[in-house]
C-alpha positions in Angstrom: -35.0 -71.9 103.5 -38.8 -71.3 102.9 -39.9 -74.4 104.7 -37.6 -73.2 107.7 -39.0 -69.8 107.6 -42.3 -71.3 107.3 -42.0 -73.3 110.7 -40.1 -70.9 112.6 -43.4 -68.2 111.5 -45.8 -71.4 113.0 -43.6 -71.6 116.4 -43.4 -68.1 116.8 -47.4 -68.0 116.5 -48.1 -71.1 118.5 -45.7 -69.5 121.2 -47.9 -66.1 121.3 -51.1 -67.7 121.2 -49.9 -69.6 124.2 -49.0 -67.2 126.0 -52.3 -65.0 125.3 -54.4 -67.8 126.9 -52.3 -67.4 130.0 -54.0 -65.8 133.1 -53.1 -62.5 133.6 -50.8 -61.5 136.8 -50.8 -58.1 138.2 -53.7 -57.3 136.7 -55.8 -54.7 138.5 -58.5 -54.3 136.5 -59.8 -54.9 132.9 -58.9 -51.2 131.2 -55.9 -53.1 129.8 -55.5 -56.1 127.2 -53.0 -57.6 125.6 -53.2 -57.7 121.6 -51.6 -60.4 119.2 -50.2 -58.9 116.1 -49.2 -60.9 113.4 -47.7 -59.9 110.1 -46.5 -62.7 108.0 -45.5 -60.9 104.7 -43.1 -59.0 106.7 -42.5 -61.4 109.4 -43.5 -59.0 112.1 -44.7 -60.7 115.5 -45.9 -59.0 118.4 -48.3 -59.0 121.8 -48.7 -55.3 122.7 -50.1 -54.3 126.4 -52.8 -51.4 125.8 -55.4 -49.3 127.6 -55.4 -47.6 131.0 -54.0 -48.1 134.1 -54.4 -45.5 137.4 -55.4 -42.6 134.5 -52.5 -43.6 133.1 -51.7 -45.2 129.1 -50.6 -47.9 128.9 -48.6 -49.1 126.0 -45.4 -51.7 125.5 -44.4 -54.2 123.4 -44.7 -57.6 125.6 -43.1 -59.6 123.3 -41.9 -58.3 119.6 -40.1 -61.0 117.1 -39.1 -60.8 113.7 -37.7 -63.3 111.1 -34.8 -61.7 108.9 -32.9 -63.5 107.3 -33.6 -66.7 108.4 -33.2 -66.1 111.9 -35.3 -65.5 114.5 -34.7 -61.8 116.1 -36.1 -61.6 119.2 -36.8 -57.6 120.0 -38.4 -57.9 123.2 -39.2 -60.2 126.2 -40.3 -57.7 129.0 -42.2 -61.2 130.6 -40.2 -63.7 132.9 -41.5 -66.6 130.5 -37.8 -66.2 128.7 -39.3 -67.0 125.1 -35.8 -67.7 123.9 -35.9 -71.1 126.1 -39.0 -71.4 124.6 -38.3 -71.5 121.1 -35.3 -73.6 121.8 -37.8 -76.4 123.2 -39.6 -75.7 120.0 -36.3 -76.8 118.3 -34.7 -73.6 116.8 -31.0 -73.8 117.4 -29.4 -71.4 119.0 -27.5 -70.3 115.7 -30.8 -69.0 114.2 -32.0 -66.9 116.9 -30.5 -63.5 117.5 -30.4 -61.5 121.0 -31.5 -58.4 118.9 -32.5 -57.0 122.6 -29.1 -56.7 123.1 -26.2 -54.4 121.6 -24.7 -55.6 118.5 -21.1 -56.1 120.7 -22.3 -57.9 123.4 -23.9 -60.4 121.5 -20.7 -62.2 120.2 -20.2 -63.1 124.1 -23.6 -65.6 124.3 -24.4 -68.7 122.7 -26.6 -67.3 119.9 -26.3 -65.8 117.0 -24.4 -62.4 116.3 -26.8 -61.7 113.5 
């Protein structure tokens, strides 16, 4: 289990790091960045939007992914990059990655894992 926790962690980074040297799109000016947050001992992943925008915060989760469990749970995708493909590719069956996005009931009604 820890060398399959320890290569889901490396996909998960190499997935975020990817997508960080991505040209941004919509972007109207440079008062908001994207941060990579990484927290192996609690298996925390994340790329956060933050700044300002039209005198407004800005401040979302991009992506958000934890490991628990042996799984990967995938919080939040608000990109059209659909990072579950993504870590498929990167060979994570479908069994070890959980919709967490989605309610607990529905979940039973896809292809991956309930929890």
């Amino acid at each position: 289990m820890d060398k399959q926790i320890k290569a889901y962690r490396q996909i998960i980074i190499d997935l975020l790091q990817n997508y960080m040297h991505l040209p941004a799109v919509n972007v109207e000016n440079d008062d908001v960045e994207e941060q990579l947050i990484v927290d192996e001992q609690r298996d925390h992943y994340q790329v956060l939007a933050i700044g300002w925008e039209n005198g407004k915060r800005v401040y979302y989760p991009v992506f958000h992914l934890d490991i628990r469990d042996g799984k990967i749970w995938v919080q939040e995708d608000a990109t059209d990059s659909r990072i579950v493909d993504q870590l498929e590719k990167a060979g994570v069956p479908k069994n070890n990655i959980v919709l967490a996005f989605m309610a607990p009931y529905k979940r039973s009604f896809t292809d991956y894992a309930v929890a």
